[in-house]
TIFI-996961 format. One record per residue (C-alpha): residue number from 1; residue in three letters; z, x, y. Coordinates in pm, whole numbers, plus 32768, in hexadecimal, padded with zeros to 4 digits. Example, Ala and Ser with C-alpha at 12.3 -4.5 7.8 and 13.67 -1.06 7.14 Angstrom:
BEGIN
{1,ALA,{830C,84CE,7E3E}}
{2,SER,{82CA,8557,7F96}}
END
This chain:
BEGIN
{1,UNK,{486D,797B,CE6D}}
{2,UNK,{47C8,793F,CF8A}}
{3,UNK,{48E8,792B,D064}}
{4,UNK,{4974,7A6B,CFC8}}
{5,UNK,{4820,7B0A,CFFF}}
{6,UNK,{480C,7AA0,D191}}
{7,UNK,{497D,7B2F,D1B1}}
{8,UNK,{4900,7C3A,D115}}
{9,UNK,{47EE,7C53,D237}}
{10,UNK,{48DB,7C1B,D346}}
{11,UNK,{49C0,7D51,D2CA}}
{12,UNK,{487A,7E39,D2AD}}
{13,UNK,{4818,7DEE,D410}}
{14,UNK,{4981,7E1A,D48F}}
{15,UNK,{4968,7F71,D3DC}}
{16,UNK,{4801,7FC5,D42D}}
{17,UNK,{4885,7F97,D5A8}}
{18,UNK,{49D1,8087,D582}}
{19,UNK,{493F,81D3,D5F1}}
{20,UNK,{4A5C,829C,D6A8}}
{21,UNK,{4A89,841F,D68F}}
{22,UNK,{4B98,84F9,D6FE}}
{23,UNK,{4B21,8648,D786}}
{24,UNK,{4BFE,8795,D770}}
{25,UNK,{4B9A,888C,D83D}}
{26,UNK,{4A17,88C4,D7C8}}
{27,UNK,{4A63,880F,D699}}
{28,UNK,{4A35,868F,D673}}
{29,UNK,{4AB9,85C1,D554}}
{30,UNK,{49FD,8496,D53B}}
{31,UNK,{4AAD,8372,D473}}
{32,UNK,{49A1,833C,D388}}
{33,UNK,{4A20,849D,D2D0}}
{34,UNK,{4B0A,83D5,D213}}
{35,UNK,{4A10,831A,D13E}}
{36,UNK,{495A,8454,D0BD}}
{37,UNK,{4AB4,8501,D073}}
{38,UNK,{4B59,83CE,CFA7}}
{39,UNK,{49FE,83B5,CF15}}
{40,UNK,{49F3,8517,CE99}}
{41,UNK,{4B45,852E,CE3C}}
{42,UNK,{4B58,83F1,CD6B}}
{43,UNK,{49E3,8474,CCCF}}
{44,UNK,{4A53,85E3,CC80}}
{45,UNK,{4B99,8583,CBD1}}
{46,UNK,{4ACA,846A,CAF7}}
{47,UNK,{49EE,8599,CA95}}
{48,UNK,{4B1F,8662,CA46}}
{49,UNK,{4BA3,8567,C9A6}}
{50,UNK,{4A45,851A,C8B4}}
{51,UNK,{49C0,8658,C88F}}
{52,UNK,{4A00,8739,C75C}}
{53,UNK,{4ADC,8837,C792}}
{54,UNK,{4B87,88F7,C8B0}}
{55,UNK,{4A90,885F,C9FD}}
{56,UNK,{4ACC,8927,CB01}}
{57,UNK,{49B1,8A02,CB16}}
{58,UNK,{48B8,88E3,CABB}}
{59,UNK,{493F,8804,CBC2}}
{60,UNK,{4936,8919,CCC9}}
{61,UNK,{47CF,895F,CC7C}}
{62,UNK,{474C,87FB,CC46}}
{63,UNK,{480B,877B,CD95}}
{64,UNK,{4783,88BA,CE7E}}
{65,UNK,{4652,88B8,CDD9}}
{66,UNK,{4615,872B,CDF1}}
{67,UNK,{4693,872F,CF83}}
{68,UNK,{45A6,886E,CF95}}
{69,UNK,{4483,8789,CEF5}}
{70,UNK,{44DB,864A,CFDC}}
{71,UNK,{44B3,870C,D102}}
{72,UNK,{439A,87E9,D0CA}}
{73,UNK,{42DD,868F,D02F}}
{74,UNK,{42F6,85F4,D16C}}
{75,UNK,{429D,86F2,D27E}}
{76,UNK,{4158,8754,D18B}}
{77,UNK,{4115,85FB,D12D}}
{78,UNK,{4176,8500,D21D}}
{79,UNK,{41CA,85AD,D367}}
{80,UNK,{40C5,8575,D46E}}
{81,UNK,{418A,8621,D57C}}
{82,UNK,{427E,84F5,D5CA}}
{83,UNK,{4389,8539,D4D3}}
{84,UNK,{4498,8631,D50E}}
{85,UNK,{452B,866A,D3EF}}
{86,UNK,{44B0,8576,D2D0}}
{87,UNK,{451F,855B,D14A}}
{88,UNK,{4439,84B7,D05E}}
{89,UNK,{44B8,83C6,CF00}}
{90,UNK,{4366,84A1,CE49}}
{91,UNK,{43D9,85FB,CEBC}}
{92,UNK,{44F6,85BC,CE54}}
{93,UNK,{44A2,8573,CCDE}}
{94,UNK,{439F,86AE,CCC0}}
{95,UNK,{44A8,87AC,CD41}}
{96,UNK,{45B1,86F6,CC12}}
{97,UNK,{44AD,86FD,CB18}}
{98,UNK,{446F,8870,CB9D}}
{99,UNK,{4602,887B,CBBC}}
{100,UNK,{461F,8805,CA40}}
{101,UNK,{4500,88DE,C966}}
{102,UNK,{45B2,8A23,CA34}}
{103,UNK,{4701,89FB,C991}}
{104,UNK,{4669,89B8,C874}}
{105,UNK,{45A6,8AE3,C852}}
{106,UNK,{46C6,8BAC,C8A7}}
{107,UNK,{47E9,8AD2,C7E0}}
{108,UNK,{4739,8A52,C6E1}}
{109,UNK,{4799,88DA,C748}}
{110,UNK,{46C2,87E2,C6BB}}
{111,UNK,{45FE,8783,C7CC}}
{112,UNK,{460A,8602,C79E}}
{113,UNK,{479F,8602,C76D}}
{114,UNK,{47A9,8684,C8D1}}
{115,UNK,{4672,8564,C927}}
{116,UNK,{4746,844B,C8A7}}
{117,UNK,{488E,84C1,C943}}
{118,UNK,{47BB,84D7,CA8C}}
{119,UNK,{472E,837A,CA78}}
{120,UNK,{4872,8300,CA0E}}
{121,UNK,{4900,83B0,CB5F}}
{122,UNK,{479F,8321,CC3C}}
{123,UNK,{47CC,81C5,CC66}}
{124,UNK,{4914,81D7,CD1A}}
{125,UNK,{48AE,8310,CE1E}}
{126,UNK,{477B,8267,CE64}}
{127,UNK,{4831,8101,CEAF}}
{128,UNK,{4938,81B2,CF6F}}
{129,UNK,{4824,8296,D023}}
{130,UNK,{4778,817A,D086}}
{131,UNK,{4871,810E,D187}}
{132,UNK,{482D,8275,D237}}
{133,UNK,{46E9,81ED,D231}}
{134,UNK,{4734,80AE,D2E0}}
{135,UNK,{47D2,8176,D411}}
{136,UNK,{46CD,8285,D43F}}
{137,UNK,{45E1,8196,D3FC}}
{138,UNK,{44F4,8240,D2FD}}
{139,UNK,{4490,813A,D1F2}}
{140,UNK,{4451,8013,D2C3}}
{141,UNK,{43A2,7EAC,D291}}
{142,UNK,{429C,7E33,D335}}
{143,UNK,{4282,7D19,D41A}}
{144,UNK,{4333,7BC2,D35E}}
{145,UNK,{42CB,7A62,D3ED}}
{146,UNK,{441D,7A1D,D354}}
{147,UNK,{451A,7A48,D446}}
{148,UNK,{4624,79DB,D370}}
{149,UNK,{4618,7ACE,D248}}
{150,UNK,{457F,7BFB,D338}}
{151,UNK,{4642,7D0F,D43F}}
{152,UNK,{4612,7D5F,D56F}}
{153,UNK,{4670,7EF3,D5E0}}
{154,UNK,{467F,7F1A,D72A}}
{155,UNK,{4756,806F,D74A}}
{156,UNK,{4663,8156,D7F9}}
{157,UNK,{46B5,8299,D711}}
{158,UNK,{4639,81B8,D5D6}}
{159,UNK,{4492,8237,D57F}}
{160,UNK,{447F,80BC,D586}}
{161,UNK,{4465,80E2,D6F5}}
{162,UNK,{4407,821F,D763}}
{163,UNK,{42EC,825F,D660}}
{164,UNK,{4280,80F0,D5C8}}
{165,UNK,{42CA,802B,D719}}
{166,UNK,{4370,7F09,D659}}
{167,UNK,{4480,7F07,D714}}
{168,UNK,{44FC,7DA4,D720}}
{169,UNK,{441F,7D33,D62F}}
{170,UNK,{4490,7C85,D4F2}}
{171,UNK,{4430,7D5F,D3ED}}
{172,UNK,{444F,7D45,D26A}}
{173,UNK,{45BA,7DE9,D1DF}}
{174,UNK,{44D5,7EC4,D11E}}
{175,UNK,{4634,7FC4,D0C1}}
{176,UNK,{46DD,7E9C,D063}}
{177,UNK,{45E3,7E3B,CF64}}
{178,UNK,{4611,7F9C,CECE}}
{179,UNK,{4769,7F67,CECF}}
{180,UNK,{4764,7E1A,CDE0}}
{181,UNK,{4650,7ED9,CD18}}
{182,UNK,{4721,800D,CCD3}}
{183,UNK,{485A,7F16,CC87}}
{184,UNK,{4789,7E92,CB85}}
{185,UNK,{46F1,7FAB,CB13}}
{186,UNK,{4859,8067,CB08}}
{187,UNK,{48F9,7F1E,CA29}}
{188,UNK,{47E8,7F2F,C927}}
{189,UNK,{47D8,80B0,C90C}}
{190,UNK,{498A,80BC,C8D2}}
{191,UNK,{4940,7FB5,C7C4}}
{192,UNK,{483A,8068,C729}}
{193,UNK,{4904,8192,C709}}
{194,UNK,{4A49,80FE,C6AA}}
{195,UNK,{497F,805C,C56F}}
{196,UNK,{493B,81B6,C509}}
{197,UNK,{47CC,81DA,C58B}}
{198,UNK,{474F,835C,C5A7}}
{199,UNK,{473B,8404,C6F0}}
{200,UNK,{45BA,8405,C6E9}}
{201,UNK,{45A4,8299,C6F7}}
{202,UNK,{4685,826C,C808}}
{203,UNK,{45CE,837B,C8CB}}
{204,UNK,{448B,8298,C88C}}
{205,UNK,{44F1,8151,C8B8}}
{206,UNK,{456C,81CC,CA0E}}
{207,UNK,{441F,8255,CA6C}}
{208,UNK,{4361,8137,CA0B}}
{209,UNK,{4454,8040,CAB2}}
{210,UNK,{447A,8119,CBE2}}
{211,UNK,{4302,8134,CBD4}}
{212,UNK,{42D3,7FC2,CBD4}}
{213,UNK,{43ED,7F78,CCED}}
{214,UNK,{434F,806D,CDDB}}
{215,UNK,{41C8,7FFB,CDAD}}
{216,UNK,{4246,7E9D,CE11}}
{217,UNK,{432B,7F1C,CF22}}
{218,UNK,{4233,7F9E,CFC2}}
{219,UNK,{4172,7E7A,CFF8}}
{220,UNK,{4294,7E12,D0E3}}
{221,UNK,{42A9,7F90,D185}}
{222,UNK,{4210,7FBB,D2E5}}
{223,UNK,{4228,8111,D32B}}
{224,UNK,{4101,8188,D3F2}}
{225,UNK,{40CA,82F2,D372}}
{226,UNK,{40A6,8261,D223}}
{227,UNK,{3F36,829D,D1B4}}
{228,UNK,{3E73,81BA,D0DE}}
{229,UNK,{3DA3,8226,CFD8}}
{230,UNK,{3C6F,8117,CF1A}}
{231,UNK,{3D52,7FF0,CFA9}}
{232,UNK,{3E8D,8070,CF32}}
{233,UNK,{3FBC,816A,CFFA}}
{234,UNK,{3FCB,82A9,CF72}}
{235,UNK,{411C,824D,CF11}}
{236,UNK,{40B6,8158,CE0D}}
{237,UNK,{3FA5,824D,CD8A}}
{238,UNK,{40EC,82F7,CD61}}
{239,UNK,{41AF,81ED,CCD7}}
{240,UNK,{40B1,81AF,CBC4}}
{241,UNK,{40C3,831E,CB57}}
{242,UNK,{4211,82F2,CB39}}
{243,UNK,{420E,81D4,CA32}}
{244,UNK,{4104,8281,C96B}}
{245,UNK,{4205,83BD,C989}}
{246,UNK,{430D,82CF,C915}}
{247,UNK,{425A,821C,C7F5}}
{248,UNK,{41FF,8387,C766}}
{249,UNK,{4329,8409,C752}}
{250,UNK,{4409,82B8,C6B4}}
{251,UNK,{4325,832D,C550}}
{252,UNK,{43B9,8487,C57C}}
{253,UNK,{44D7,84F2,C495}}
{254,UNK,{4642,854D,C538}}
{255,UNK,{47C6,8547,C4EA}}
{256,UNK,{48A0,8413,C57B}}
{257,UNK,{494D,8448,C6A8}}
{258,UNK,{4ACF,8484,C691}}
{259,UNK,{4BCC,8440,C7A4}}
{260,UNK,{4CA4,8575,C7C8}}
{261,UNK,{4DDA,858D,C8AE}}
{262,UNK,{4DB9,8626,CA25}}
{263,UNK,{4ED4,871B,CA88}}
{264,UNK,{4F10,87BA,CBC6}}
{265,UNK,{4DEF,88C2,CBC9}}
{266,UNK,{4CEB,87D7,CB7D}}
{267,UNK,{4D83,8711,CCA0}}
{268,UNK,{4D7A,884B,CD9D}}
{269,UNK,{4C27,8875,CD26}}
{270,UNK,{4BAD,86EF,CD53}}
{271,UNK,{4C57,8703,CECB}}
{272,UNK,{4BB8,8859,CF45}}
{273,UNK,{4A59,87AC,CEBC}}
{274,UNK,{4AD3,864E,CFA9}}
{275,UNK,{4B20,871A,D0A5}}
{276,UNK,{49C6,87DA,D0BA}}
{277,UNK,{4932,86A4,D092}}
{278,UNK,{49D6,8605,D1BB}}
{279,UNK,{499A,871A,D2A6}}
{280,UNK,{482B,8722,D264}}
{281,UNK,{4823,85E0,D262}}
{282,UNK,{48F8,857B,D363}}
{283,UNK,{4967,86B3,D44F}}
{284,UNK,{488A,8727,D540}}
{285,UNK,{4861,8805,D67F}}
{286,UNK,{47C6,871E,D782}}
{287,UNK,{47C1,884E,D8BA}}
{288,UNK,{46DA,8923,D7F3}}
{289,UNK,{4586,8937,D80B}}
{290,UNK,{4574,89CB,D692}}
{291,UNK,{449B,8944,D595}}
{292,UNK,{4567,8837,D4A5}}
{293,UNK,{466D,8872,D59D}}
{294,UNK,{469E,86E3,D5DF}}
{295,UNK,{46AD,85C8,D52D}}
{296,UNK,{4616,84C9,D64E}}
{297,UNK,{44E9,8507,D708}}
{298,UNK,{452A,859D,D865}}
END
């Protein structure tokens, strides 16, 4: 293991340090847009997949929605003027949750059949996502007096550099540890549901263990605008809300998730969601002077 887990180092630096881009006319395509697109596509058909009944309009609303929430979390929350154009993990789960009741209100969809096939569908998005995260460089450890089992950015585009100044510093593989937590999390939670548990215990067993993954994550995290509130980030405050969040709603009664076949709308629908998740994610105009027109600081 801990061979495995060093190689496993060595691949995230080689990755963190892979920024290219390929510019088309006023239009730059920056490689990391593949992670968010195979993320949301492999996410969105899950959903389809789990939720009851036809999914296109929830996964259309839950998807924009949750993007809409990651963004506007993260300019309101955590932007101090550095950040071009952030996303943020907690923005993400209010605009779902905001996503979810909506379709239910207007479907009639139980609300925690669309939960569970969400946090079915989370794990694997965020563990994918996090390798976005690795070449942007949002997420990021801090400084590791362990050379061996830490990485070193030194790509000038990464935040690591041009907002943290940690360039060439070995810093903790903070997205790889949410990468082994959301394995874990994503093994347990397909066991769970292929034993028959409902969809409201899968929704809360993902909160709390997401909840608990993140609050020790962060202890490793180094990213400067992070504020700290009575000794703890903000993000742990945050992390401990979601556990209660969880453990509340694992008592709640709901139906058992059901795996339905995809067919070639659902599929159209899961790529146009990839694709707008890859272009805000990973497209970007880096001649304009516009607001959220870039995706690296100029």
């Amino acid at each position: 293991l801990p061979v495995l887990h060093c190689a496993m180092v060595r691949f995230c630096e080689r990755v963190a340090n892979s920024w290219s881009a390929v510019q088309i006319g006023p239009v730059r395509i920056i490689n990391y847009a593949v992670y968010p697109f195979i993320a949301a596509l492999i996410g969105a058909v899950l959903f389809e997949a789990l939720a009851p009944g036809p999914a296109f309009a929830e996964v259309i609303a839950i998807g924009c929605i949750g993007l809409f929430g990651a963004g506007l979390w993260a300019n309101l929350i955590e932007n101090t003027g550095k950040l071009a154009r952030p996303f943020g993990y907690f923005g993400f789960m209010i605009g779902s949750a905001i996503g979810i009741f909506a379709v239910a209100a207007l479907t009639g969809v139980p609300v925690l059949a669309m939960a569970g096939a969400a946090a079915l569908a989370a794990p694997p998005v965020q563990a994918i996502g996090r390798l976005r995260c690795l070449v942007q460089g949002c997420c990021h450890g801090r400084p590791s007096a362990v050379a061996a089992t830490a990485i070193v950015y030194r790509r000038p585009e990464s935040r690591v550099l041009n907002i943290a100044g940690l360039g060439g510093v070995p810093v903790h593989p903070t997205p790889l540890y949410s990468i082994y937590s959301n394995v874990i999390i994503a093994i347990a939670l397909v066991r769970l549901t292929w034993g028959g548990m409902p969809a409201g215990l899968i929704a809360g067993l993902y909160l709390i263990s997401a909840g608990v993954a993140r609050f020790i994550e962060e202890m490793f995290r180094g990213e400067p605008q992070t504020r700290v509130f009575f000794g703890l980030k903000m993000y742990q405050w945050l992390a401990l809300a979601e556990f209660l969040g969880g453990a509340l709603i694992t008592v709640l009664p709901s139906p058992q998730l059901m795996l339905k076949p995809v067919g070639a709308v659902e599929i159209a629908v899961a790529l146009a969601i990839a694709a707008l998740a890859g272009f805000a994610m990973g497209v970007d105009f880096p001649n304009s002077r516009l607001r959220f027109s870039r995706l690296t600081p100029k």
